[in-house]
C-alpha positions in Angstrom: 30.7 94.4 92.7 34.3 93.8 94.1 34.7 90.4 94.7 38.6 91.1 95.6 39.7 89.2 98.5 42.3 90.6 101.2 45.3 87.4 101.8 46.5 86.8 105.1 49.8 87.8 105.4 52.5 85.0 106.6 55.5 86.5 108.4 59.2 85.0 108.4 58.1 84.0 111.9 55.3 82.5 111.5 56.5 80.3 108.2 59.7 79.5 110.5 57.3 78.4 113.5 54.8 76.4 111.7 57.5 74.7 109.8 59.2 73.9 113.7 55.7 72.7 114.8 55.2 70.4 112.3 58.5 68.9 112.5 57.8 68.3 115.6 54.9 66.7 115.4 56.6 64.4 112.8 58.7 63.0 115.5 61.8 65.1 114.0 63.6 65.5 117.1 63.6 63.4 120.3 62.0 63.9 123.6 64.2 66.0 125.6 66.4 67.0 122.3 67.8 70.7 122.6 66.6 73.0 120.3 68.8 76.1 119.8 67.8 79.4 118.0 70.8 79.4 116.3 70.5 75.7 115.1 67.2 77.0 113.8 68.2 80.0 112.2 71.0 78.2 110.3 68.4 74.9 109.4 66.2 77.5 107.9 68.3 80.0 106.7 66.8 83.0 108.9 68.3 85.6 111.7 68.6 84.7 115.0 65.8 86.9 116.9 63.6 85.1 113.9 64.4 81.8 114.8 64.0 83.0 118.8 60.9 84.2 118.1 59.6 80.4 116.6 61.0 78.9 119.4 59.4 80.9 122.0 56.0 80.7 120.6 56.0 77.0 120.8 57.4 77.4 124.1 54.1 79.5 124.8 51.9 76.3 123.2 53.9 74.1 125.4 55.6 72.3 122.8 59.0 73.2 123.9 60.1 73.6 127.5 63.2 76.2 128.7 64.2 74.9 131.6 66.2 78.3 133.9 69.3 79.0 132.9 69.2 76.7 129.8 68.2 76.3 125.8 64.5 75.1 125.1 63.8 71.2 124.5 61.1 68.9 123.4 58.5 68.5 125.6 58.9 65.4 127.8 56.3 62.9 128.7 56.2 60.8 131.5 53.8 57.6 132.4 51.8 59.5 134.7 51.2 62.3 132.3 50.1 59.9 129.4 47.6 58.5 132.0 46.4 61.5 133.1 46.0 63.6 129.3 44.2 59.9 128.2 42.0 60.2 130.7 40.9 63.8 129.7 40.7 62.4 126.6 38.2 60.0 127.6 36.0 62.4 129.7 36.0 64.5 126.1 35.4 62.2 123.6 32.9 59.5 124.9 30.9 62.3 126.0 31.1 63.3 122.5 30.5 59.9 121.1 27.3 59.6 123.8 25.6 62.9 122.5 26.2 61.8 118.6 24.8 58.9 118.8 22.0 59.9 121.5 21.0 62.6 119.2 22.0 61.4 115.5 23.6 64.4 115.1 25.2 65.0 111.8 28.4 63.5 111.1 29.2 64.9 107.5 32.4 66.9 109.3 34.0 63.1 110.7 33.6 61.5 106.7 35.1 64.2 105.6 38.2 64.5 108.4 38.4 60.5 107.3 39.1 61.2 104.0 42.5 62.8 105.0 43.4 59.0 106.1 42.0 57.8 103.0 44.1 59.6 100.3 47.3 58.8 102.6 46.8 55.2 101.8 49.4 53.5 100.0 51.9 56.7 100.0 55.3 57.6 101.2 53.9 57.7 105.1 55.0 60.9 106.0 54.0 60.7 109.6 53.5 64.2 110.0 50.7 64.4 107.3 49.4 60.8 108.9 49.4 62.1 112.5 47.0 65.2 111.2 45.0 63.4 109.8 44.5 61.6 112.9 43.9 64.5 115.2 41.3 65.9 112.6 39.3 62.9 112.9 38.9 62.7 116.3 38.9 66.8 116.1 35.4 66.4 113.7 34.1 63.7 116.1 34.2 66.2 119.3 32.8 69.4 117.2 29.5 66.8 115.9 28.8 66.8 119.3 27.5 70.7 119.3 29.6 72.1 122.4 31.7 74.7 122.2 33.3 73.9 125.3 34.3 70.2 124.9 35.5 71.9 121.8 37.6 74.1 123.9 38.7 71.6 126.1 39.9 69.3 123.2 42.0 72.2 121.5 43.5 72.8 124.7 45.2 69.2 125.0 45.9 68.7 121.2 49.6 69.7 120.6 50.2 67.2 123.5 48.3 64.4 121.6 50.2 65.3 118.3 53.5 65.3 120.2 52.5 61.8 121.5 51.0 60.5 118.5 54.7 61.5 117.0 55.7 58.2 119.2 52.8 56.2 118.0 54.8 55.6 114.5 56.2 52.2 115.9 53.0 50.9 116.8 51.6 50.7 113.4 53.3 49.8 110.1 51.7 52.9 108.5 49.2 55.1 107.3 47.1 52.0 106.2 46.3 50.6 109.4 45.5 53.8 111.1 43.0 54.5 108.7 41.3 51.1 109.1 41.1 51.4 112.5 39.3 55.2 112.3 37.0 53.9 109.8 36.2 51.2 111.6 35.2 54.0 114.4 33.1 56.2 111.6 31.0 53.6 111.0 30.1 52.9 114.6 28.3 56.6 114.7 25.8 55.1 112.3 23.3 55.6 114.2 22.1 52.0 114.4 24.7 50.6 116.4 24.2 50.7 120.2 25.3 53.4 122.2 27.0 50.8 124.9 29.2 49.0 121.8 30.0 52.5 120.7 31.7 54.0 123.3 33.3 50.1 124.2 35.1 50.7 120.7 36.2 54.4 121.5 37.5 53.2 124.8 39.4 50.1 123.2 40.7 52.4 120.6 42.0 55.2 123.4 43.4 52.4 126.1 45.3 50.7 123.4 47.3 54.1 122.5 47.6 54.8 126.0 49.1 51.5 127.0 51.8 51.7 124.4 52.5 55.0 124.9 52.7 54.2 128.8 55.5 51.3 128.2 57.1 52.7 125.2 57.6 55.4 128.3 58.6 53.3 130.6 
């Protein structure tokens, strides 16, 4: 039996964009910063169409912005976005939270998303790897819930929450405290404690992001 296995292939364009998105997501360039296909190219030592091609693919995932007539920049945030992508965030994840609890489903994929906090303890905080970790907690938590459309909903919102959480550095003093506070949220879905002091915890977790974000904005 052939138990060969074909490997995706990974093109110059795709390394060159997935190496952009994540320095991104790292809080490697400011809000508003200009991001140039040559600066690209030269950064990562590809051609120019390459580096154009990166750029507008993120531009697609509305990561980057090109503004008419001008070069493509980091997505902006302002307080009433914040308010308004939080409070999706709420609809999304307290309804997840709700049915979890309601229906004790399974949370094996949410211990294992908190592990990626747990073996980032006591490192070098590299915020990008911190910040992933963070979205594929509360990734696991929405896909427990068994709908493939809050699941849809969620993915469609979470390259804004990465590029926000990218400004969330200051608020903590590192990977440590973030991962205290998610595992303080794990063991809420327990099953045992009540739904109402559940989704109080979720909430408190979510409005205290917001707020900062909000006057870090402001």
């Amino acid at each position: 039996m052939n138990t060969s296995m074909s490997l995706e292939t990974v093109t110059v364009a795709d390394a060159a964009t997935q190496r952009l998105r994540e320095s991104l997501f790292a809080g490697g360039f400011a809000a508003g910063e200009e991001i140039k296909d040559t600066q690209i190219a030269a950064a990562y030592g590809i051609a120019r169409p390459t580096a154009r091609v990166a750029v507008q693919q993120l531009i697609n995932e509305g990561i980057l912005v090109r503004p008419p007539g001008f070069s493509a920049r980091v997505r902006t945030f302002d307080a009433a976005q914040v308010r308004d992508l939080y409070r999706v965030r709420r609809l999304i994840e307290l309804d997840a939270v709700r049915e979890i609890v309601r229906s004790h489903s399974p949370i094996a994929g949410v211990a294992s998303a908190l592990e990626g906090f747990a073996d980032l303890q006591g490192g070098d905080d590299d915020w990008s790897q911190i910040a992933a970790a963070d979205v594929a907690f509360h990734t696991a938590v929405v896909d427990a819930a068994g709908s493939p459309r809050l699941q849809q909903f969620f993915s469609g919102i979470t390259s804004e929450i990465r590029l926000l959480i990218a400004l969330l550095r200051d608020q903590y003093t590192g990977g440590d405290a973030l991962y205290q506070e998610h595992e303080t949220l794990y063991r809420l879905l327990d099953g045992a404690t009540p739904h109402m002091e559940v989704e109080a915890a979720w909430s408190d977790h979510l409005e205290s992001a917001e707020r900062f974000l909000v006057q870090h904005l402001s």
